[in-house]
C-alpha positions in Angstrom: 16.3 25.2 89.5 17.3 28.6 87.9 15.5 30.4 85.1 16.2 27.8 82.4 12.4 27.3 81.9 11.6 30.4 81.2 14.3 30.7 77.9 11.3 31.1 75.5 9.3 33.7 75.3 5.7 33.9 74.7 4.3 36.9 72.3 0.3 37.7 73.5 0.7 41.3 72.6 -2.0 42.7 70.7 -2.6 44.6 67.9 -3.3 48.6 67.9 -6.8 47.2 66.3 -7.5 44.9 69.7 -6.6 47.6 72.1 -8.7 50.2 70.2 -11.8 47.8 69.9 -10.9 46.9 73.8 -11.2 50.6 75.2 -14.5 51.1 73.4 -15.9 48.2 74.4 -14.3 48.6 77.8 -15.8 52.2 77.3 -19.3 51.3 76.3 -19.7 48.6 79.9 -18.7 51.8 82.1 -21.3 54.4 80.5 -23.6 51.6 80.3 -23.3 49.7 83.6 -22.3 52.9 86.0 -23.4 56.7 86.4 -21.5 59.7 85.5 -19.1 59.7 88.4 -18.4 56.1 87.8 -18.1 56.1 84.0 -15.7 59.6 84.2 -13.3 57.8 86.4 -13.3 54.7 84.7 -12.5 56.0 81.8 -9.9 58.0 82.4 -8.5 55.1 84.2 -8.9 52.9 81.5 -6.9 55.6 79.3 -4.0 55.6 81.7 -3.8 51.7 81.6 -4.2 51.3 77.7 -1.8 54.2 77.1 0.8 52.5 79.6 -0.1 49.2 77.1 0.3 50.9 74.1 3.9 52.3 75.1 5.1 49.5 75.9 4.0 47.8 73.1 5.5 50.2 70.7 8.8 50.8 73.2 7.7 54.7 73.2 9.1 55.3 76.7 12.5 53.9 77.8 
């Protein structure tokens, strides 16, 4: 009942491309859908969290 299922792992990472197009679209819903407070916020958020994506995708940060 240990671990042995897990043996293989699965690659879903994307390409720079995808996480690019992602963060505009992802960009375009908050300016769209909220007001300034909202799409400031959200944006920078979204920043942190595809920056944190990126880095690990790339192994920047140890």
């Amino acid at each position: 009942m240990g671990n042995s299922h897990h043996s293989q792992e699965v690659e879903n990472d994307l390409s720079t491309f995808e996480l690019i197009a992602l963060f505009v679209v992802f960009c375009v819903i908050l300016i769209w859908l909220g007001d300034t407070l909202t799409a400031t916020v959200g944006i920078i958020l979204e920043g942190l969290v595809f920056a944190v994506a990126y880095n690990a995708k790339n192994n920047q940060i140890d």
